[in-house]
C-alpha positions as CSV (number, residue, x, y, z in Angstrom):
1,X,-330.8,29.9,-80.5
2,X,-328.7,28.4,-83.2
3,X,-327.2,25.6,-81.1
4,X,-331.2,25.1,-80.0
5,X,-331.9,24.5,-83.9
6,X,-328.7,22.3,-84.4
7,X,-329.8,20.0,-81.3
8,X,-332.9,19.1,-82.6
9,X,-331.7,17.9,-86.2
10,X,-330.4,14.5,-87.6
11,X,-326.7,14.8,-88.5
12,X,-327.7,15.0,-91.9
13,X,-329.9,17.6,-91.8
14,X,-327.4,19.7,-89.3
15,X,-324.7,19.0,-92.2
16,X,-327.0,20.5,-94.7
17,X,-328.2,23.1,-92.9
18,X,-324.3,24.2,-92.1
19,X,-323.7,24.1,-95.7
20,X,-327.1,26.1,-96.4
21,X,-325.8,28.8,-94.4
22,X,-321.9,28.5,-95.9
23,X,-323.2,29.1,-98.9
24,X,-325.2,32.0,-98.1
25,X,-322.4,33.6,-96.9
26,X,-320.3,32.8,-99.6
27,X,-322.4,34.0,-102.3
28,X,-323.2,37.3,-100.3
29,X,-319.3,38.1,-100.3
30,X,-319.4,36.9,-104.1
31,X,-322.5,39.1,-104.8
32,X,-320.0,41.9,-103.4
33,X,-316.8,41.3,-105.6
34,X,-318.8,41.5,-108.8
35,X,-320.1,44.4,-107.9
36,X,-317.0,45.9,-107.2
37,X,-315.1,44.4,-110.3
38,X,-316.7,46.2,-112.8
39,X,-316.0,49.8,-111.5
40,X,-312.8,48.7,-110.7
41,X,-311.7,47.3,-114.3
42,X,-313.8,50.5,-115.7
43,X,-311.4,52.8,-112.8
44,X,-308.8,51.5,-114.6
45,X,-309.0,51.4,-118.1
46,X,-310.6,55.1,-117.5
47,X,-307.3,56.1,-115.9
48,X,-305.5,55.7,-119.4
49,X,-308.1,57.8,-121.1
50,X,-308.0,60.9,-118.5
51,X,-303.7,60.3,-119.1
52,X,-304.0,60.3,-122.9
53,X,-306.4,63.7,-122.5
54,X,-304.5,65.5,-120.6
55,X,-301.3,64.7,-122.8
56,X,-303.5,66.0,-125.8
57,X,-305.3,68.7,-123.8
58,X,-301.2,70.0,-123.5
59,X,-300.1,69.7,-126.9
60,X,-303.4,71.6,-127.9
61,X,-302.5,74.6,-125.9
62,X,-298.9,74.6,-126.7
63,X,-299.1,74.5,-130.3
64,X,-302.5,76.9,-130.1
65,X,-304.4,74.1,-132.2
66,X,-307.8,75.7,-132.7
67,X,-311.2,73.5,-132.4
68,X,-312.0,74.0,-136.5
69,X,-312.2,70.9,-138.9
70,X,-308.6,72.5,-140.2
71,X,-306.3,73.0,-137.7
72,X,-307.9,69.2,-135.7
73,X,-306.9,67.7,-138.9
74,X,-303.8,68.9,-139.1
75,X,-303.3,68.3,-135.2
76,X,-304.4,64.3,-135.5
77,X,-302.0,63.8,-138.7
78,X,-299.2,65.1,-137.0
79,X,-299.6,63.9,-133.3
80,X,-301.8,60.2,-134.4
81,X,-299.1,58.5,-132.2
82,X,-301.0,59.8,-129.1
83,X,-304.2,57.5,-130.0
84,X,-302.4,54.6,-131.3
85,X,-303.6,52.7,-128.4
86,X,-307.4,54.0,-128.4
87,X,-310.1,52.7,-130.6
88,X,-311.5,56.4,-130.9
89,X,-310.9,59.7,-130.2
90,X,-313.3,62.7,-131.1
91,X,-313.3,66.2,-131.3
92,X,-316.1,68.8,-130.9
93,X,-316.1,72.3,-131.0
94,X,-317.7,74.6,-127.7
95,X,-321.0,74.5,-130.0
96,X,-320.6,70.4,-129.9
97,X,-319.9,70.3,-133.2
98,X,-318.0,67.3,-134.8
99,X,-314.2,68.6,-135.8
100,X,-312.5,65.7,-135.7
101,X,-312.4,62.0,-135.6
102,X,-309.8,59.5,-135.6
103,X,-311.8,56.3,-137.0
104,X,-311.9,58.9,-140.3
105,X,-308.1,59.0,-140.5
106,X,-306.4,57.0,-143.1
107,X,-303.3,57.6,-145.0
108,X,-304.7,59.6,-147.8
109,X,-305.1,62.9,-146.2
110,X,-307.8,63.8,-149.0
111,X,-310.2,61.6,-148.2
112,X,-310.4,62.9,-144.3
113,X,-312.3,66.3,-145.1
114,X,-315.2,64.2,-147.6
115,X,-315.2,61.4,-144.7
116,X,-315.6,63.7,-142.1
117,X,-318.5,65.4,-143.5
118,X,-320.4,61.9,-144.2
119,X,-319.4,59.6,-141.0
120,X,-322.5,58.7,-139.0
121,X,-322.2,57.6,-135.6
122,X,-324.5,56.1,-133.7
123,X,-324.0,58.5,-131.0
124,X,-324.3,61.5,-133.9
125,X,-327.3,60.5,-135.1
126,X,-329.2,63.4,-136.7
127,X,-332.5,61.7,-136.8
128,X,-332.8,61.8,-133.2
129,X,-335.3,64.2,-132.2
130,X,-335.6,63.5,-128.7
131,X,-334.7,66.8,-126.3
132,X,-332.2,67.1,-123.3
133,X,-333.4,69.1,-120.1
134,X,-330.9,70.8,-118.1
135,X,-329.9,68.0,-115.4
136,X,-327.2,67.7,-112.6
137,X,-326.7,63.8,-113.0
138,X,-326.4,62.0,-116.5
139,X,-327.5,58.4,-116.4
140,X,-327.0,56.4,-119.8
141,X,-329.5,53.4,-120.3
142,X,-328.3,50.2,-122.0
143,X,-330.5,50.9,-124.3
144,X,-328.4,53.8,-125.6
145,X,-331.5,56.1,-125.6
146,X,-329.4,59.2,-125.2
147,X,-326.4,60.0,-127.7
148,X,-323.2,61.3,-127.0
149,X,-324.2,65.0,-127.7
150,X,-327.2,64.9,-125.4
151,X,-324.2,63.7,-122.7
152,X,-322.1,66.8,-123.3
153,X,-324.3,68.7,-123.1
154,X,-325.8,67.5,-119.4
155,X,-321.8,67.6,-119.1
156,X,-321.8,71.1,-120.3
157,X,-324.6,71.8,-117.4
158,X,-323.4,69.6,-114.4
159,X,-321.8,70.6,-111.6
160,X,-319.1,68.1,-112.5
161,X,-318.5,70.3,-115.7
162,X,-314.3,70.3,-115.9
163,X,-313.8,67.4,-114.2
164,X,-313.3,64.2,-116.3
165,X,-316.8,61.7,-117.0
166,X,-316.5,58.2,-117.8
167,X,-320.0,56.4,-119.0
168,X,-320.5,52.8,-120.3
169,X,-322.9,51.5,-122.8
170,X,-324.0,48.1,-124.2
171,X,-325.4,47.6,-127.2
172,X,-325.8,44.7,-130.0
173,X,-323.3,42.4,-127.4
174,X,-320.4,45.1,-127.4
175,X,-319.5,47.2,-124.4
176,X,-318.4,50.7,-124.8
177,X,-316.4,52.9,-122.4
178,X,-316.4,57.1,-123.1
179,X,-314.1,59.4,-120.5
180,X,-315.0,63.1,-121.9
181,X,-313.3,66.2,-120.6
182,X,-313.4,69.7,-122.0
183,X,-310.5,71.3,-123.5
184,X,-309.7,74.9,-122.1
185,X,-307.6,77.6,-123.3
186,X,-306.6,81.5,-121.9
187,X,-309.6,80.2,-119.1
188,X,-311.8,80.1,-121.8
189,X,-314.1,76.5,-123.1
190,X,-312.9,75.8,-126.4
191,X,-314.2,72.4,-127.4
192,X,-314.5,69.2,-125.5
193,X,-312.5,65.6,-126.3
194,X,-314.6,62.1,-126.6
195,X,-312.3,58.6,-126.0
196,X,-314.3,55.6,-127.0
197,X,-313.0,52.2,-126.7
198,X,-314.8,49.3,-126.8
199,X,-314.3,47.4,-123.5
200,X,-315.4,43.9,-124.2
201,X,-312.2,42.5,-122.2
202,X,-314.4,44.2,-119.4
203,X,-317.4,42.1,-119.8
204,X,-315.2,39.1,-120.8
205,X,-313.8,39.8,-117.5
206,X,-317.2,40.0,-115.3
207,X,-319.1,37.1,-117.4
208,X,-316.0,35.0,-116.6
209,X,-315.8,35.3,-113.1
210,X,-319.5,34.9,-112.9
211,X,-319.5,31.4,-115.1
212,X,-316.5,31.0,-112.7
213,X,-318.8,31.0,-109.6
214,X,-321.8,29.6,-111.0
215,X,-319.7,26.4,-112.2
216,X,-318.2,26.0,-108.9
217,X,-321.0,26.8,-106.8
218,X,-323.5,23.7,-108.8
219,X,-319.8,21.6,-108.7
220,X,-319.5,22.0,-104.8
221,X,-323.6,21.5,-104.7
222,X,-323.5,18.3,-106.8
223,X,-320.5,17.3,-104.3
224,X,-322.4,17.9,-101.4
225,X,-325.2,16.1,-102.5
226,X,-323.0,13.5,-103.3
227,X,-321.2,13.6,-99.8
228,X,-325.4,13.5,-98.2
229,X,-326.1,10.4,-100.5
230,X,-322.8,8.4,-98.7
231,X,-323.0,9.8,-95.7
232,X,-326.5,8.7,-95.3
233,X,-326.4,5.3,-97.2
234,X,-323.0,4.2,-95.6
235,X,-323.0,5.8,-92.3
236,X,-325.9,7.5,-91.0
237,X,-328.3,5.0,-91.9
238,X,-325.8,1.8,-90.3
239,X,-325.8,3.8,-86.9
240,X,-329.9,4.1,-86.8
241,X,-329.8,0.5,-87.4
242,X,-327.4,-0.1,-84.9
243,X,-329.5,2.6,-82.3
244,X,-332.7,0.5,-83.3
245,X,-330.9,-2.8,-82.3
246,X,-330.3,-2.1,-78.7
247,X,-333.4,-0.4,-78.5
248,X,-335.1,-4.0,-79.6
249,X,-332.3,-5.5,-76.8
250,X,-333.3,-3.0,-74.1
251,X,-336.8,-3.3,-74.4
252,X,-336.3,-7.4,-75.1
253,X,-338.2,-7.1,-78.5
254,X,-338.5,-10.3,-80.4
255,X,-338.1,-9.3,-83.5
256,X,-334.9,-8.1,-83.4
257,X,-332.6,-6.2,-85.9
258,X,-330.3,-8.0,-87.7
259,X,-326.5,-6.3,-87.9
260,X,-325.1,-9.4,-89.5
261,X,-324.2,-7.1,-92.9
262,X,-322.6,-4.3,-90.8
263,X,-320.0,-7.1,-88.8
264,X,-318.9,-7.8,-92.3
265,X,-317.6,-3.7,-93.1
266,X,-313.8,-4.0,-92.5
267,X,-314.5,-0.3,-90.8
268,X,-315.1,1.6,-87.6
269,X,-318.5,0.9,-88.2
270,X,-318.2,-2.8,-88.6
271,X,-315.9,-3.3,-85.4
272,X,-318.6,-1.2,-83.7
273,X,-321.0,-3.3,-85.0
274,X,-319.0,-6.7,-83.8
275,X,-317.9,-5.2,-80.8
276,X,-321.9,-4.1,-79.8
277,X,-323.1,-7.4,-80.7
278,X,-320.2,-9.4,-79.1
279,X,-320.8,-6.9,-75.8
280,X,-324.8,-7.6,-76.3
281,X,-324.5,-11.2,-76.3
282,X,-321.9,-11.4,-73.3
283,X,-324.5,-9.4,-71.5
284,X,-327.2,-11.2,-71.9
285,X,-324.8,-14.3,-71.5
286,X,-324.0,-13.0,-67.8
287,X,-327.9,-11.6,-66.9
288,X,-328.6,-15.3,-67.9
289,X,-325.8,-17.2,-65.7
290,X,-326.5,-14.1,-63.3
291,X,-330.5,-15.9,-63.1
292,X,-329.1,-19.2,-62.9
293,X,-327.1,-18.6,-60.7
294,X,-329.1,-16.8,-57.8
295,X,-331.9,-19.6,-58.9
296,X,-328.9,-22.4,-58.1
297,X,-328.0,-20.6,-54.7
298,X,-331.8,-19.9,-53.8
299,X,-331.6,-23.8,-54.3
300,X,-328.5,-24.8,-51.9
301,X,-329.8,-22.1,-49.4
302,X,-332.9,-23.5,-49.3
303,X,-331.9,-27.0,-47.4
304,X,-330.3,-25.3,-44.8
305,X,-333.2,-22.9,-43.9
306,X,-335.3,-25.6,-43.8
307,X,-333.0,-27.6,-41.6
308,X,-332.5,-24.3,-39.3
309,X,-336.2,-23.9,-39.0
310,X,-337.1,-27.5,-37.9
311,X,-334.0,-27.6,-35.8
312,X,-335.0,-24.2,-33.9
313,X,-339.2,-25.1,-33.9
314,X,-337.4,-28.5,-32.0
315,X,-335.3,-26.9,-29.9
316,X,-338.1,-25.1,-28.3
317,X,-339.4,-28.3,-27.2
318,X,-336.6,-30.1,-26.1
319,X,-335.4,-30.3,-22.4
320,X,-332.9,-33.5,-23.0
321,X,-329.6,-31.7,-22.5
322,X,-328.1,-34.0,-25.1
323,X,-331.1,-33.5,-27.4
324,X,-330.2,-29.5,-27.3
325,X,-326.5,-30.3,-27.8
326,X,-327.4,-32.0,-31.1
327,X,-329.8,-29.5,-32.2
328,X,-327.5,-26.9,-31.5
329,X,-324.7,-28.3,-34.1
330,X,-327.0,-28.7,-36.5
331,X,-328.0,-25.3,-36.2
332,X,-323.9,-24.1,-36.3
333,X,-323.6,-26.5,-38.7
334,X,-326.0,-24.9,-41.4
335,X,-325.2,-21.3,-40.1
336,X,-321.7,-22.3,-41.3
337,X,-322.7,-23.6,-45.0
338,X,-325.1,-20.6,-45.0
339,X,-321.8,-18.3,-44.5
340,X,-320.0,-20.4,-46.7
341,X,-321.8,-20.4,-49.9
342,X,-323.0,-16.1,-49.4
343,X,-319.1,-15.9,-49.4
344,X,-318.1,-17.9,-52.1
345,X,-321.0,-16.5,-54.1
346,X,-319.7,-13.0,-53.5
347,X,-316.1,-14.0,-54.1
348,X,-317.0,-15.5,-57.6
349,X,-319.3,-12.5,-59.0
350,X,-316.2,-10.1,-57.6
351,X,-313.9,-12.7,-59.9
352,X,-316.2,-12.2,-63.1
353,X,-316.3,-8.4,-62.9
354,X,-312.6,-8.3,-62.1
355,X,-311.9,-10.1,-65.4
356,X,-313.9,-8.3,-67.6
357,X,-311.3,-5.5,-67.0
358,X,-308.1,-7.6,-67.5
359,X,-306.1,-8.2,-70.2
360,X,-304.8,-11.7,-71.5
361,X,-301.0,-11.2,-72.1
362,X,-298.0,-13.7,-72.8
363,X,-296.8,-15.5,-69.8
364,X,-293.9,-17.8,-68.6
365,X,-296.0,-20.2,-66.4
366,X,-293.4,-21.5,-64.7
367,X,-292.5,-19.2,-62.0
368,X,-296.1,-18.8,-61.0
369,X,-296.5,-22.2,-60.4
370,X,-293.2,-22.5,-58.0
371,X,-294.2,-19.2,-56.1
372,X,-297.8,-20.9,-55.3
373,X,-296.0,-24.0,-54.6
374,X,-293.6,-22.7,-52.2
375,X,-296.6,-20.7,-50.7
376,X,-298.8,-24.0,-49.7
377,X,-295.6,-25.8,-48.8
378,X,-294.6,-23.1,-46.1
379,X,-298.4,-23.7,-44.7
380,X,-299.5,-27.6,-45.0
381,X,-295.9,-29.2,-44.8
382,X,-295.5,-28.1,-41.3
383,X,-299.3,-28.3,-40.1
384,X,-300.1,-31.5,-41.7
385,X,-296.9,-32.9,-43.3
386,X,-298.4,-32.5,-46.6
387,X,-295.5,-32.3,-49.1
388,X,-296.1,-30.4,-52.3
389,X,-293.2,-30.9,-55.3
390,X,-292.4,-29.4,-58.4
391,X,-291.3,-31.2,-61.9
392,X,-290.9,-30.1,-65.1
393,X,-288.7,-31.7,-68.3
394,X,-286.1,-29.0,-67.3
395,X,-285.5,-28.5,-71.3
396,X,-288.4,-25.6,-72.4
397,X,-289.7,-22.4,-71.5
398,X,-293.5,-22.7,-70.6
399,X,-295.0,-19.7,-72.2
400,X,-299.3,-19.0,-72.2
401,X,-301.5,-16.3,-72.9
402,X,-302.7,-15.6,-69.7
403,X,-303.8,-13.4,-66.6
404,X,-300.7,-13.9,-63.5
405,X,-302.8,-13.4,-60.9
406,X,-305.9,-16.1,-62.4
407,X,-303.4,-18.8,-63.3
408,X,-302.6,-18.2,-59.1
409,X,-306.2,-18.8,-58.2
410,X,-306.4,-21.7,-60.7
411,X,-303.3,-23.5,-59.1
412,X,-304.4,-22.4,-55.7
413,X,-307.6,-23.4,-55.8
414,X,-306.7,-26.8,-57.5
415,X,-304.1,-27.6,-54.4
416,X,-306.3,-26.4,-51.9
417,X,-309.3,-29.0,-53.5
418,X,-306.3,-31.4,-53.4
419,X,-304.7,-30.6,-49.6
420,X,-308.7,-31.1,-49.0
421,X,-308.9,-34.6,-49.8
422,X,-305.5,-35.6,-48.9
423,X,-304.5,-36.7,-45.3
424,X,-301.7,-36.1,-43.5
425,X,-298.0,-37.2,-44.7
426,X,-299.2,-37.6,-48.2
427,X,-297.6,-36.1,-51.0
428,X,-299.3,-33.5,-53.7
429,X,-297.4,-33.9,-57.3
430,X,-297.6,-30.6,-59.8
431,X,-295.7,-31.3,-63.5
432,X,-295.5,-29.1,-66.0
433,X,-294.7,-30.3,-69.3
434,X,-295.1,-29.8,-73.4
435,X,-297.7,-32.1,-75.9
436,X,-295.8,-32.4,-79.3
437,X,-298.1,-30.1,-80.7
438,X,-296.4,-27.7,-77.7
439,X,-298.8,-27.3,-75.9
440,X,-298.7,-26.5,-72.4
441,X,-300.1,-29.2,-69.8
442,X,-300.0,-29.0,-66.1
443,X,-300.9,-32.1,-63.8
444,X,-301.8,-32.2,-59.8
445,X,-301.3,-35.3,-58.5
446,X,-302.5,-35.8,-55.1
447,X,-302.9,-39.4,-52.7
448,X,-306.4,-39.1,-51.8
449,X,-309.7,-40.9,-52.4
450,X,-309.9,-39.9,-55.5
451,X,-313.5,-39.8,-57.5
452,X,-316.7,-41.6,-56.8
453,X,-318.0,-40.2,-59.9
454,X,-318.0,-42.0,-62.9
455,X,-319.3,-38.5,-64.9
456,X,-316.0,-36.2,-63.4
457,X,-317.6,-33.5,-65.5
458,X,-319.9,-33.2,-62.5
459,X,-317.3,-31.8,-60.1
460,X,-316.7,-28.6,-62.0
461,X,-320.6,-27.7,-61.7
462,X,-322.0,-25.1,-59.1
463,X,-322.6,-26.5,-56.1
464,X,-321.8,-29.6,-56.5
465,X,-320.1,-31.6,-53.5
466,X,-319.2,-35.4,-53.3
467,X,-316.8,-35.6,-50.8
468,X,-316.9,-37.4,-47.5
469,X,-317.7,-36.0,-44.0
470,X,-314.2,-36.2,-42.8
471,X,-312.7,-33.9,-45.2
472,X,-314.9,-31.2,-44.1
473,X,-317.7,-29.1,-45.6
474,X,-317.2,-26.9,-48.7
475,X,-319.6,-24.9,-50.9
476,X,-319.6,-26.6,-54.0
477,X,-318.1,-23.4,-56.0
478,X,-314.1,-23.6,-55.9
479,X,-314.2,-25.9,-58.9
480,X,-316.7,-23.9,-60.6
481,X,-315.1,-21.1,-60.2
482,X,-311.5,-22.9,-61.4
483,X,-313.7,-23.7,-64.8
484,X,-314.4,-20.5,-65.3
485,X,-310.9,-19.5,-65.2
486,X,-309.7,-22.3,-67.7
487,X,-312.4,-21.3,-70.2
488,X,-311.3,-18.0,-69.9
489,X,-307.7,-18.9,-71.0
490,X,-309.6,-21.3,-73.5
491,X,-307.7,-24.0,-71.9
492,X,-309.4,-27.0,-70.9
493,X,-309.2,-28.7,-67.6
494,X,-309.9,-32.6,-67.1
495,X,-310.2,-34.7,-63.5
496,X,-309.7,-38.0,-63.4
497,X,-308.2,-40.8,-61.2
498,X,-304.8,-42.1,-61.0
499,X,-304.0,-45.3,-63.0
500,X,-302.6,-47.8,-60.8
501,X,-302.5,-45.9,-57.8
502,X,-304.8,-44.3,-54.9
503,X,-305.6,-40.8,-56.0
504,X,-307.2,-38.2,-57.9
505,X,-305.5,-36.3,-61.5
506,X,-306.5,-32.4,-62.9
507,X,-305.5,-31.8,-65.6
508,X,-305.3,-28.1,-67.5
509,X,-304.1,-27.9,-70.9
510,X,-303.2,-24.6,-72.3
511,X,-302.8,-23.9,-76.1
512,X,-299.9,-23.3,-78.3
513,X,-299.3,-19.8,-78.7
């Protein structure tokens, strides 16, 4: 049930409503120490009193002290050491008579009889009239509605009558503690004995604890709501506008939101932000070329179909065995470019998913270079006499950022254009060299007809094929595909011809690291 509630809420609200119930739980466990403090202080403080009466209880019945206004005086002159500690010790006789009282001690022992007749204690009040029933349990109201004689005498009555009581009363912003006990002697009640102390280090105690909690409790509150104000303002609210921005891409929404201020946060959130949009717009960059693309090989495809159809609707007809020969090429013929482009398309959208998943890494180029070098030499110099060389300035290390295996294809693809248009015996040239500004630039020269096209750009589109009937058929994609692979490097490639000779030039320059 609870992870049912949690799913349905907003981060924020699942972060308030943990909090909501963190602080339930703390402030039932604090509701539960204060209510155990007080009894606990009061347990204490009450354990010296019951000491303290015990130690008097036994010097009353060793020296035989009798519970008269005489012999109690006597007793609290002589043994005032006992009390020194205590705010207020009383003594009354088994009638609950007052005999004796410490607050009327002084070092005149005169004045103790005269001040013992006239002392009036709040709890000794003689004009209250109010009457004490006979009760097992003896409950004293802040308001200090019952005095101290009504209490022994419910003490008197009780059940609990021998064993030490300790009551508490408030009154005019004071708190009181009172342990009584009677006093016994030859197993008879003699008198009973009253410690009062006022016990405001109690309430000090309990109040600060409680200003304690309450402080920290609206602290951690106001921090919380704090915490909900950033987390909301500088998080929260960035990733709805970032879940409402591919929601407008998904559903190709116009009005689109703009993230521009989140790519500029130097945080997580911002290279999320960069890295979504940057992912978004490569997307929609490959759904587009994806279109053009099939639209460009719907294009090319189209020729040949039609060719194939007229060719086949004519062969019906045709009964000249030469006629049928001729048709019959054809129809090879543009089974063959059909087969050709399907395979180089398939080849090229394997390429652009492949390089989404490499990484671009420092490179020596050179190796690579002579390894595809030696490969087309082992094929074409002893099948056509093609001869493919290697030169370099032989004085610097040729270093790119780079993918091994696509600087292969480029090379590869650039002497296989070049074997292409060369004929036999001729001789294929790949330098390698460094621009002052070190830059890395690699040339294939090649001995072939070179271009027709004044616009060379033309040769790197899709499709696109120039080249004379006796160099064979191609789809129109191996340059294409050898752009791609440059701009990927962001390296530029140029084609052009030879300068004073018979040939054509590529050209790929790499840049400085």
């Amino acid at each position: 049930m609870f992870n049912n509630i949690l799913k349905n809420l907003s981060i924020l609200k699942k972060f308030l409503f943990i909090n909501l119930i963190f602080f339930t739980i703390i402030g039932l466990f604090t509701f539960i120490y204060i209510k155990n403090v007080q009894p606990n202080l009061i347990k204490k403080k009450s354990s010296i009193h019951i000491e303290v009466i015990n130690n008097t209880i036994d010097n009353l019945t060793r020296l035989n002290v009798k519970f008269v206004e005489e012999d109690i005086r006597s007793f609290l002159f002589s043994t005032r050491f006992l009390f020194q500690n205590l705010d207020r010790v009383i003594f009354f006789d088994n009638e609950l008579n007052l005999v004796g009282d410490t607050d009327t001690l002084d070092l005149d022992p005169r004045s103790f009889t005269t001040r013992l007749d006239t002392v009036e204690l709040e709890v000794l009040n003689e004009k209250k009239t109010k009457e004490i029933t006979e009760t097992k349990n003896i409950n004293i109201g802040k308001d200090n509605s019952v005095s101290l004689n009504d209490v022994l005498f419910n003490y008197a009555a009780s059940k609990n009558f021998g064993i030490p009581f300790t009551f508490t009363q408030e009154e005019f912003n004071k708190f009181k503690l009172t342990t009584i006990k009677n006093v016994m002697q030859n197993g008879q009640n003699i008198g009973y004995l009253a410690i009062t102390e006022n016990a405001n280090d109690i309430k000090a105690a309990i109040d600060e604890r409680k200003t304690f909690i309450i402080r920290t409790a609206i602290a951690v509150g106001i921090v919380i709501l704090i915490f909900s104000f950033v987390l909301n303002r500088y998080f929260l609210k960035p990733i709805k506008n970032l879940v409402s921005y591919t929601k407008t891409i998904k559903n190709k929404n116009p009005k689109t939101t703009n993230i521009d201020t989140l790519k500029l946060r130097n945080d997580e959130l911002g290279l999320l932000s960069n890295s979504l949009d940057d992912m978004t717009l490569e997307l929609q960059k490959r759904i587009t070329h994806a279109e053009n693309f099939s639209t460009d090989l719907v294009h090319e495809i189209r020729n040949p179909l039609a060719s194939l159809k007229s060719a086949s609707e004519i062969l019906q007809d045709a009964n000249d065995i030469d006629q049928r020969i001729k048709l019959i090429n054809i129809l090879s013929h543009d089974v063959q470019r059909i087969e050709r482009l399907i395979t180089d398309y398939s080849q090229m959208l394997k390429d652009e998913v492949a390089l989404s998943r490499e990484k671009i890494k420092k490179l020596d180029i050179e190796p690579i270079i002579k390894s595809v070098v030696d490969d087309f030499n082992n094929i074409y110099k002893l099948k056509r006499g093609i001869e493919i060389s290697y030169e370099n300035d032989k004085k610097n290390k040729y270093f790119v950022n780079g993918i091994e295996n696509r600087i292969e294809q480029i090379i590869a693809n650039l002497l296989d254009n070049a074997v292409s248009f060369s004929e036999d015996n001729k001789e294929i040239v790949v330098k390698v060299s460094k621009s002052n500004e070190n830059q890395v630039i690699v040339h294939i020269l090649d001995e072939g007809e070179g271009f027709k096209e004044k616009d060379t750009n033309k040769i790197f589109k899709r499709f696109y094929s120039n080249r004379p009937d006796k160099f064979g058929q191609h789809s129109g994609l191996g340059l294409n595909i050898v752009k791609n692979l440059v701009d990927l490097h962001n390296a530029t490639i140029k084609a052009s011809n030879r300068v004073g000779q018979k040939g054509a030039s590529m050209e790929i320059i790499f840049p400085k690291l």
